[in-house]
N, C-alpha and C positions, 0 to 999 in steps of 0.2 A: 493284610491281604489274605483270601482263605485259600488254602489248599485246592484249587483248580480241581484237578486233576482225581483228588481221594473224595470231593463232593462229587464228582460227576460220575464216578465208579459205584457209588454207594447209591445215587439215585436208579442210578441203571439199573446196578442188582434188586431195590425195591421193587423196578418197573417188571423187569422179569419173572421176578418170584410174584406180583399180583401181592405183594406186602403192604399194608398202609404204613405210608414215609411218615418219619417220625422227626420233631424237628432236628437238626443238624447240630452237633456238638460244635464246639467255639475253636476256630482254625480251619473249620470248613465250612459255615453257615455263611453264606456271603453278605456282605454287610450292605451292600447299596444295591441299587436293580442294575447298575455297570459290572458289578461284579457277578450278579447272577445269570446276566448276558455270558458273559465270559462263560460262564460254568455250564450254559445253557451250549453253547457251539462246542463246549468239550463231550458235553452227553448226546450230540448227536453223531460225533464217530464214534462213542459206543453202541449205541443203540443200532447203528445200520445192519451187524448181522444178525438183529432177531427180524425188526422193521422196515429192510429194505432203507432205499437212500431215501435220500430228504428232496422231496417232490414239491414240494411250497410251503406256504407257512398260513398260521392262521392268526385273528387280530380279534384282540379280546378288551371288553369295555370302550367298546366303541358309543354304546349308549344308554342317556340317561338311567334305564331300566337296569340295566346289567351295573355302571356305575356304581347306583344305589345299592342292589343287591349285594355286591362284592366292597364297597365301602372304599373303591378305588376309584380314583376321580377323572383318571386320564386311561387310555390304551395301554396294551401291553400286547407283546405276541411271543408267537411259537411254533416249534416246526412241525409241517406236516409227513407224513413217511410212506412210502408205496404201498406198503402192507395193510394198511388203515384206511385205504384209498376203496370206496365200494359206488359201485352201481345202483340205480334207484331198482325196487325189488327184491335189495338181497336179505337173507337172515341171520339175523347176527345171533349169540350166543351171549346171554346175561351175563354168563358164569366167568366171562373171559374178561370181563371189570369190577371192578371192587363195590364201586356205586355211578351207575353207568346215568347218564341224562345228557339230555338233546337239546337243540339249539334251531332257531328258524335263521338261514342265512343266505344272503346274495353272494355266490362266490364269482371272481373273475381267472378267465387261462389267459394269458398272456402271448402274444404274437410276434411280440421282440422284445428286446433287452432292454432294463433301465439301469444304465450303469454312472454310476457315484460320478463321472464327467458334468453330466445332467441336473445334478441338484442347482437347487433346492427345487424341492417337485410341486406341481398342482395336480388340483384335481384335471384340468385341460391336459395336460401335459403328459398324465399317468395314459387318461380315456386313451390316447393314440395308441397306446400300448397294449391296448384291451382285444383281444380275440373275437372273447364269447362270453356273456355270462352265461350263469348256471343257476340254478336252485339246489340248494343245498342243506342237510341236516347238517351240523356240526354232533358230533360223539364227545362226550368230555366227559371225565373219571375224575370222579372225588376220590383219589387212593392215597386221600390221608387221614394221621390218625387223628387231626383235628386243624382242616387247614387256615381255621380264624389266627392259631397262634403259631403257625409255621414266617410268620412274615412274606411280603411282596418279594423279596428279592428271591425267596429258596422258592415260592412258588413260578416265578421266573424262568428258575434254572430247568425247574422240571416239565419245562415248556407250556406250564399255564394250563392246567385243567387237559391240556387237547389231547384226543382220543381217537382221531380219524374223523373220517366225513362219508357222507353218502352224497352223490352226485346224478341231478338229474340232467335231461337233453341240453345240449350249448344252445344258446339262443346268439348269433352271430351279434357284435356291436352294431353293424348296422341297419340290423332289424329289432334292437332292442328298444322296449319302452321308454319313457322319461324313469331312469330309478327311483327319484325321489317322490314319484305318485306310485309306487310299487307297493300295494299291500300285501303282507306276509302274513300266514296265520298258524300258528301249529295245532294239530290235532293229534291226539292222544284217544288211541281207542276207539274211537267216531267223537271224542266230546274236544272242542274248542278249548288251549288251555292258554291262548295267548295271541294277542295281532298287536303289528307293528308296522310302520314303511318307512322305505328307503330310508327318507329324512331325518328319521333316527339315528341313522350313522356316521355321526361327526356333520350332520348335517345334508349328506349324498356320500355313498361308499365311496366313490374315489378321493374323498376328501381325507379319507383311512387306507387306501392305496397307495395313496403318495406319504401319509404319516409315514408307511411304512416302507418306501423307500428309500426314505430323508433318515429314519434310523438306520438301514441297512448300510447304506451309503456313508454315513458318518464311521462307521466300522469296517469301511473297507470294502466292504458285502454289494451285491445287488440281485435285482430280483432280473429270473432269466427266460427266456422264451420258454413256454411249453409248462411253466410252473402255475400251479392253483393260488390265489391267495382265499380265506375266507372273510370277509370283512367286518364281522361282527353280530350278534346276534340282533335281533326286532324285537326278539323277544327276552321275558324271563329265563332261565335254565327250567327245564323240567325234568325230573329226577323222576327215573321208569322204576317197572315190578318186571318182574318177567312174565310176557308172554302181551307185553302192549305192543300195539301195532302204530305207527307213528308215519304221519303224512302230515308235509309241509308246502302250501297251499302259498304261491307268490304270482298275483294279477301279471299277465304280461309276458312272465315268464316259465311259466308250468306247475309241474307240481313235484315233486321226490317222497320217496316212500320206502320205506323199513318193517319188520318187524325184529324183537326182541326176544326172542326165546329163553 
């Protein structure tokens, strides 16, 4: 079993210092994605008094694209933090991530509680729970110093790539479109660097809402009113320069917009 506790302190201080994480020496590198869970809920009572508290979470390889690209065949997630929480229009600052790239994503807020009573969840099941969607940039930092041979589970810990999100206007559930005819497109700069829809994700976001229940739920966990979840990219990662301006483009459901300074 690894060292909890000296993994999740050592990630912390990587994330603080903006150091690219290095893999994990043996006693602390956790050995399975159960144990990087673990290590993953210990580094978020570290992390709250740089990042604020853990506001939702977000859901990574949810499709095929992203899958392939990360060489990971199923889902994974990780927690979201108030601090990393932005508005569509804001400008962020390059300097403040190590290798900073965006994501095209359907995010849902939540209107009540899905508590571990409830399992095992559907996508029907989750939707009752659904507020609002949202359009959303997902933020994710490559801050490592090479994260092909960090392994899944230390990537895990250090909550999966995620980096905050930017959030455009709620679109209420019941004025939302079908998600799974939702096309998404990201642009970078004015040029098109990617489209996707809904259906990409696990087949309909909620079908990656409730994944993500049924895990939280088997640990005790649940997802709670007023919380964001992100549900996965449509698209590829694109990995910015400074000084790209980034707008993500979802039929139905609006648009959100960044720049990167």
């Amino acid at each position: 079993m690894t060292d909890i506790r000296a993994a999740a302190d050592l990630i912390a201080c990587a994330r603080r210092n903006r150091a690219p994480l290095k893999p994990l020496a043996a006693g602390m590198a956790p050995n399975s994605e159960a144990e990087g869970y673990l290590v993953q809920n210990a580094l978020h009572g570290c992390l709250m008094a740089d990042y604020g508290v853990r506001v939702g979470y977000k859901i990574g390889c949810t499709s095929p694209v992203m899958q392939q690209y990360l060489a990971i065949p199923h889902p994974c997630y990780g927690g979201v933090f108030a601090r990393g929480v932005h508005d569509t229009g804001v400008s962020l600052a390059s300097g403040d991530f190590i290798r900073v790239g965006v994501e095209c994503e359907i995010a849902v807020r939540l209107g009540r509680d899905l508590s571990p009573s409830q399992a095992p969840f559907t996508a029907d099941t989750v939707g009752y729970a659904v507020e609002a969607y949202l359009p959303a940039i997902e933020i994710v930092d490559d801050r490592y110093q090479e994260w092909q041979s960090l392994g899944l589970p230390t990537l895990v810990a250090d909550d999966f790539f995620a980096a905050g999100c930017v959030l455009g206007k709620p679109v209420a559930r019941t004025a939302a479109p079908d998600l799974l005819s939702v096309v998404g497109r990201a642009i970078i700069s004015d040029v098109e660097a990617g489209q996707g829809t809904g259906a990409d994700v696990l087949g309909h976001p909620l079908n990656a809402l409730a994944w993500l229940a049924d895990r939280l739920a088997a640990s005790g966990k649940h997802l709670g009113a007023g919380e964001i979840v992100l549900t996965g990219s449509l698209v590829k990662t694109v990995w910015l320069k400074p000084g790209d301006s980034v707008s993500m483009e979802l039929e139905g459901l609006g648009s959100v917009n960044a720049t990167f300074e």
